[in-house]
Backbone as ProteinMPNN parsed JSONL, in Angstrom:
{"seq_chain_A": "XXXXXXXXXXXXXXXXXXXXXXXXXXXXXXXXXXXXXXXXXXXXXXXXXXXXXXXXXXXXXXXXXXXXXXXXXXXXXXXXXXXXXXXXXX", "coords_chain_A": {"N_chain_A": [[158.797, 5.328, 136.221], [159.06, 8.04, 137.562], [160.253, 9.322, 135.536], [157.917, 9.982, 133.96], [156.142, 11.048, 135.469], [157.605, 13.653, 135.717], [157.563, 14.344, 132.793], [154.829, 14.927, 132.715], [154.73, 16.804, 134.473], [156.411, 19.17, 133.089], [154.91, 19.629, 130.793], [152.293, 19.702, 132.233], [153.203, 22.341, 133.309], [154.332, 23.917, 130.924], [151.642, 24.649, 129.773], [150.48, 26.305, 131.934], [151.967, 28.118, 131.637], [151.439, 29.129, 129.339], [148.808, 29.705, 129.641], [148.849, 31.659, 131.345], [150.378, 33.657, 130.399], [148.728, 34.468, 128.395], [146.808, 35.735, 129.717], [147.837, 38.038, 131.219], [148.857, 39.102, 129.335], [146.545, 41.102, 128.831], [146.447, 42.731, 130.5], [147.102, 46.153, 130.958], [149.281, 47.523, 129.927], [152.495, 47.223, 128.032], [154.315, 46.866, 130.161], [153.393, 46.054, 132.943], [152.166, 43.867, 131.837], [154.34, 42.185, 131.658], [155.226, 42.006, 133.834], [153.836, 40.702, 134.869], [154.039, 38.631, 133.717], [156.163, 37.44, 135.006], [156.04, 37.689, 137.687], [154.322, 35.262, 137.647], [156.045, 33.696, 136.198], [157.905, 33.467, 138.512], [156.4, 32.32, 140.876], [156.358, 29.738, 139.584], [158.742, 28.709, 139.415], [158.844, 28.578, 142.32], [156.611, 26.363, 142.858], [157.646, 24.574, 141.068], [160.235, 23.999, 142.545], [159.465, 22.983, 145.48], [157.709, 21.002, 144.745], [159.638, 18.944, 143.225], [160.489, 18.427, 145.374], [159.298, 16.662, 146.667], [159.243, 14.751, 144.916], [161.171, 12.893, 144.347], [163.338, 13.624, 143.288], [165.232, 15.321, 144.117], [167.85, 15.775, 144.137], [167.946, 17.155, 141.81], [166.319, 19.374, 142.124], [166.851, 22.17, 142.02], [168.386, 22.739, 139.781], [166.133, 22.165, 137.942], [163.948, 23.602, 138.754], [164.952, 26.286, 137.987], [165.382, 25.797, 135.307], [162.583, 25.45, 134.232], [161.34, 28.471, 135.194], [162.743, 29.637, 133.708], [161.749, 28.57, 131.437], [159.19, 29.122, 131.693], [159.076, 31.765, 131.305], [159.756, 32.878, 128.991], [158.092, 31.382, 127.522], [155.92, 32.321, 128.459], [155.87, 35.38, 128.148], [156.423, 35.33, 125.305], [153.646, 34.281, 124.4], [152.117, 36.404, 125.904], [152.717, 38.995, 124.632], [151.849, 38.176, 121.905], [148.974, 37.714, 122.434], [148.33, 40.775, 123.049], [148.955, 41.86, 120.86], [146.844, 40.456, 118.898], [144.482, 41.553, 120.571], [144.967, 44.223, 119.782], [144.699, 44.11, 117.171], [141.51, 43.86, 116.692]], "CA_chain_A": [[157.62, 6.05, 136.664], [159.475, 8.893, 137.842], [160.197, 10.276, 134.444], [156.831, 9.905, 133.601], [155.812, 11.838, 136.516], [158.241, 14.299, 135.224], [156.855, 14.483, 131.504], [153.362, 15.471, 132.472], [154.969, 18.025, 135.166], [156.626, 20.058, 132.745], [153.766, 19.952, 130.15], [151.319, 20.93, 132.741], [154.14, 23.948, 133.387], [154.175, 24.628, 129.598], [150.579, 24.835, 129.708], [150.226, 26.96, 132.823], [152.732, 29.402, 131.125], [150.541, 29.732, 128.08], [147.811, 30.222, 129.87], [149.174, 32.662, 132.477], [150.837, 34.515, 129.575], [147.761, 34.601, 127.485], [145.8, 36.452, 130.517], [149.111, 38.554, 131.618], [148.865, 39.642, 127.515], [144.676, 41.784, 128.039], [146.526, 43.699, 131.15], [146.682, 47.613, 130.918], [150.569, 47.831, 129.631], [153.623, 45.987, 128.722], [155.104, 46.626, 131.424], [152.113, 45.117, 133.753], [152.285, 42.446, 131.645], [155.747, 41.538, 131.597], [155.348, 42.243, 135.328], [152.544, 39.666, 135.377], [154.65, 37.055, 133.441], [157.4, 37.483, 135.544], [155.481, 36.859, 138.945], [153.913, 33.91, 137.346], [157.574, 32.43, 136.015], [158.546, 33.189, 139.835], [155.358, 31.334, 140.979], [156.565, 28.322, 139.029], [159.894, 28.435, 140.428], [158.793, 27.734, 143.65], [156.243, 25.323, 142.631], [158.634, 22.828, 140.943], [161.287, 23.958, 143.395], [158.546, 22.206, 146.124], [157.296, 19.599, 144.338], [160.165, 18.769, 142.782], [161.661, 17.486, 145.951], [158.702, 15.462, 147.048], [158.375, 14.042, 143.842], [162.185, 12.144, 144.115], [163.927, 14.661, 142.238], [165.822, 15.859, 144.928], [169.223, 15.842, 143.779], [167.998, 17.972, 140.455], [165.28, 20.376, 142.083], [167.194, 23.587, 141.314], [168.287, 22.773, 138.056], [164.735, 21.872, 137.319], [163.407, 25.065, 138.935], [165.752, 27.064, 137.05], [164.612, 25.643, 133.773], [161.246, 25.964, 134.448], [161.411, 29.272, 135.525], [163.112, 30.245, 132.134], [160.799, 27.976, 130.39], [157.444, 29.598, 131.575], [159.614, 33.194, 131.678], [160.221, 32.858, 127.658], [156.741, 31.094, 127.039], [154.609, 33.4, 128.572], [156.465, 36.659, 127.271], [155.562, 35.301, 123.848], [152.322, 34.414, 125.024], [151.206, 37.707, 126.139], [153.285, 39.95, 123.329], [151.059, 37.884, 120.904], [147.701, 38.272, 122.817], [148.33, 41.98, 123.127], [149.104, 41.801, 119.519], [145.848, 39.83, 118.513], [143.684, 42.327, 120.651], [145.269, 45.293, 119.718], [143.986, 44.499, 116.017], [140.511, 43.56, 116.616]], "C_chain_A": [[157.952, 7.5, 136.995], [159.984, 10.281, 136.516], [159.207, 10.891, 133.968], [155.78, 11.195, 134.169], [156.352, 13.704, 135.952], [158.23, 15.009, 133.679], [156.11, 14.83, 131.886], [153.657, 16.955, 133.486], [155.424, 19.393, 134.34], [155.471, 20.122, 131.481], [152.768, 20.311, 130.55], [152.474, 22.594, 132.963], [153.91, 24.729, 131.912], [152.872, 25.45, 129.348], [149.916, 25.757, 130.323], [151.468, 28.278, 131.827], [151.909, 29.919, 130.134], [149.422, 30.651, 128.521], [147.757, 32.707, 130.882], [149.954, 33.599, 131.574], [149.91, 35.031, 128.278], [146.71, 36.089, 128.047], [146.646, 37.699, 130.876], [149.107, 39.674, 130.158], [147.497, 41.036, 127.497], [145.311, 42.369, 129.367], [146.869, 45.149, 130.124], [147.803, 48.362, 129.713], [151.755, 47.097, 129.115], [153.991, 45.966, 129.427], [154.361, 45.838, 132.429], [152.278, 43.634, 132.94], [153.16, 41.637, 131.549], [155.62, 41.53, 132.826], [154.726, 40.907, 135.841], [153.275, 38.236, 134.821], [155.586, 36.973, 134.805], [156.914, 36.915, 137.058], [155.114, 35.696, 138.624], [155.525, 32.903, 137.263], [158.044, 32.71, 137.694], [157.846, 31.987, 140.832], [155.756, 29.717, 140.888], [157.742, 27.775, 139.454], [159.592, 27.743, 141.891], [158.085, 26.68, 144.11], [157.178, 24.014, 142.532], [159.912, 22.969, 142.071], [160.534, 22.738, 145.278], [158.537, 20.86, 145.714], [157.987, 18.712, 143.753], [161.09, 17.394, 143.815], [160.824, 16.545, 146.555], [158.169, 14.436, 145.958], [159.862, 13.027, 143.328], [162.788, 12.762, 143.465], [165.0, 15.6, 143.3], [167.044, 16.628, 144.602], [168.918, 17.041, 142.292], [166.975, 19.552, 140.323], [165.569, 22.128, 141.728], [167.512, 23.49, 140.319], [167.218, 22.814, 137.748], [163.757, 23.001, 137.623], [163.957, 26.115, 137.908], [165.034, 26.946, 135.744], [163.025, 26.245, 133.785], [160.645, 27.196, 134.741], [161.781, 29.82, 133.969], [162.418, 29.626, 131.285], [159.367, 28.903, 130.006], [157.894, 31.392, 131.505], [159.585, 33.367, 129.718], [158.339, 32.339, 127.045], [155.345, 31.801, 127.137], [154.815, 35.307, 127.742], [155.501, 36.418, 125.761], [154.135, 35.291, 124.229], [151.377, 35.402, 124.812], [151.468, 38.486, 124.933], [152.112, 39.468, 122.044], [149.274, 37.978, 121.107], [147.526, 39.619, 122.563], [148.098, 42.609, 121.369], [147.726, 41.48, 118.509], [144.658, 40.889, 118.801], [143.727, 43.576, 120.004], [144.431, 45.44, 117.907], [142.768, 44.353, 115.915], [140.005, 44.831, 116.861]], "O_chain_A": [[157.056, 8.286, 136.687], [160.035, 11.51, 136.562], [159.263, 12.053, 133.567], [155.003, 11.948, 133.581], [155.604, 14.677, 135.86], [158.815, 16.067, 133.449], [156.244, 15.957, 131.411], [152.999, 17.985, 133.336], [155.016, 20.502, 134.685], [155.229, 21.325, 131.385], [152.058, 21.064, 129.883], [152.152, 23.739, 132.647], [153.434, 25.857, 131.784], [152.862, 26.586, 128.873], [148.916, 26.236, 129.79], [151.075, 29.433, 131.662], [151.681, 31.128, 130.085], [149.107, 31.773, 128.124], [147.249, 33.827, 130.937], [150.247, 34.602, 132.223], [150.288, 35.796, 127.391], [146.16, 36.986, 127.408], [145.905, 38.679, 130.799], [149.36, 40.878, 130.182], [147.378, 41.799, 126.539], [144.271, 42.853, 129.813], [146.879, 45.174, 128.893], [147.54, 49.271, 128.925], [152.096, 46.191, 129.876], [154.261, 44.826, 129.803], [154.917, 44.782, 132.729], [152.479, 42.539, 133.465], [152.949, 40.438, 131.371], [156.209, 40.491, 133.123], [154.994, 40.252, 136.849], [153.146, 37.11, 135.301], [155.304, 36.051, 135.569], [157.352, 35.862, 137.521], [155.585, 34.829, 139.359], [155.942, 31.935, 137.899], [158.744, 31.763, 138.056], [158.435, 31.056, 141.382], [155.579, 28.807, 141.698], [157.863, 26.604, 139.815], [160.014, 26.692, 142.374], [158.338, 26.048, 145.136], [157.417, 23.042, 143.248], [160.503, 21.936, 142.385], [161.234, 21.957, 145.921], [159.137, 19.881, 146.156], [157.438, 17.628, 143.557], [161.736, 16.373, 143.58], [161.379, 15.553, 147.026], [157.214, 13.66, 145.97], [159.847, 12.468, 142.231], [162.822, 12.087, 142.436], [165.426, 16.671, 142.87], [167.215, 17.836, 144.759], [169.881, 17.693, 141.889], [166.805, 20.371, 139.419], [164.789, 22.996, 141.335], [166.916, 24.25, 139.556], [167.062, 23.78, 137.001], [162.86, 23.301, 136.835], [163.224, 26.669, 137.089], [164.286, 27.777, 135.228], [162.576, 27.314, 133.374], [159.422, 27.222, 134.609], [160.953, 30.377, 133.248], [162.408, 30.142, 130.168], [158.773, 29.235, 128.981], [156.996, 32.219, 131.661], [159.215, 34.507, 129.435], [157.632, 32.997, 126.281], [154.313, 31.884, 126.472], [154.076, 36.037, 127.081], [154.488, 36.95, 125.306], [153.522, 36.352, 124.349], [150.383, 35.483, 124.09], [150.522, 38.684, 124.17], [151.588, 40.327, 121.335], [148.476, 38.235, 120.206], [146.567, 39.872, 121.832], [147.35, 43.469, 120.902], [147.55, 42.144, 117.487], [143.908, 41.235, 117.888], [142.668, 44.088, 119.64], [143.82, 46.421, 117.482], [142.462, 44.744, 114.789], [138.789, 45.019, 116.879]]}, "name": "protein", "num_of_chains": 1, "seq": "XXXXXXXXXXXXXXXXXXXXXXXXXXXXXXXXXXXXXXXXXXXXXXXXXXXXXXXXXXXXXXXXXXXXXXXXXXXXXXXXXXXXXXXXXX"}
């Protein structure tokens, strides 16, 4: 059950990166928007770094922050770079 738990956690994360790198993408600049991923992947850090340890995961919650942090740090980058990209030609 605990894996399980653990499967839908990082696919809502994936999901929250997309999103939060989609919106992060129609700010002003790259830099703002790399700025804006970057608070978000910190965001998420301290999410799963939280929930991580009330969710039996104790023993793995910084590894699993870590990742997650570089997960939604790499996912949203693209993300936005390709939003910015999408608006910029319309």
């Amino acid at each position: 059950m605990q894996y399980e738990y653990l499967f839908w956690s990082m696919a809502a994360m994936v999901a929250a990166a997309l999103a939060g790198g989609s919106l992060c993408g129609r700010l002003r600049s790259v830099k703002h928007a790399l700025g804006g991923v970057a608070a978000l992947a910190a965001a998420v850090f301290v999410a799963v770094f939280v929930l991580s340890r009330r969710g039996g995961f104790s023993d793995l919650s910084v590894m699993l922050s870590i990742a997650a942090f570089m997960f939604s740090l790499v996912i949203g980058t693209a993300a936005s770079l390709l939003t910015r990209r999408i608006l910029r030609r319309r």
